[in-house]
N, C-alpha and C positions, 0 to 999 in steps of 0.2 A: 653824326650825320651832317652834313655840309648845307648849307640854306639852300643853294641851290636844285640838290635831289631833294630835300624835302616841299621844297614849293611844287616840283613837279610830279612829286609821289600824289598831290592834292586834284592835281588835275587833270580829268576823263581824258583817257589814250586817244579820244577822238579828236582833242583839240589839239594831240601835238602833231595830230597828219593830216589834219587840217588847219585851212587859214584860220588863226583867230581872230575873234572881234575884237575894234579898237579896245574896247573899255577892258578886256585882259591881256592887252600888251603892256596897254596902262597901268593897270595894276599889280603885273608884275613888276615893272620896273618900279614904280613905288616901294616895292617890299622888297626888292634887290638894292637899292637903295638904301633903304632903309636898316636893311641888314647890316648891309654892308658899313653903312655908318658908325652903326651901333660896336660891328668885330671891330673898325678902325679907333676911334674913341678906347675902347677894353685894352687894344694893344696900347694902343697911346700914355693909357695911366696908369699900367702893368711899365711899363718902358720906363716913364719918370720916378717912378718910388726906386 
């Protein structure tokens, strides 16, 4: 499963057809971030060995 459907599988259908609040734009982009860091690093030390 991909970070991204799973962070959205997290979050009530009411907040993706509505505006959300700052503090969970914020905090996805944290953990998209975050994710993402983490897959780019994994590829990164898979790449060098």
């Amino acid at each position: 499963m991909n970070l991204m459907n799973y962070i959205l599988s997290l979050l009530p259908i009411t907040t993706t057809l509505s505006v959300p609040e700052p503090s969970t734009i914020i905090g996805l982009g944290i953990l998209t971030t975050f994710g993402l860091g983490t897959g780019f690093k994994r590829k990164l030390s898979k790449a060098n060995k």
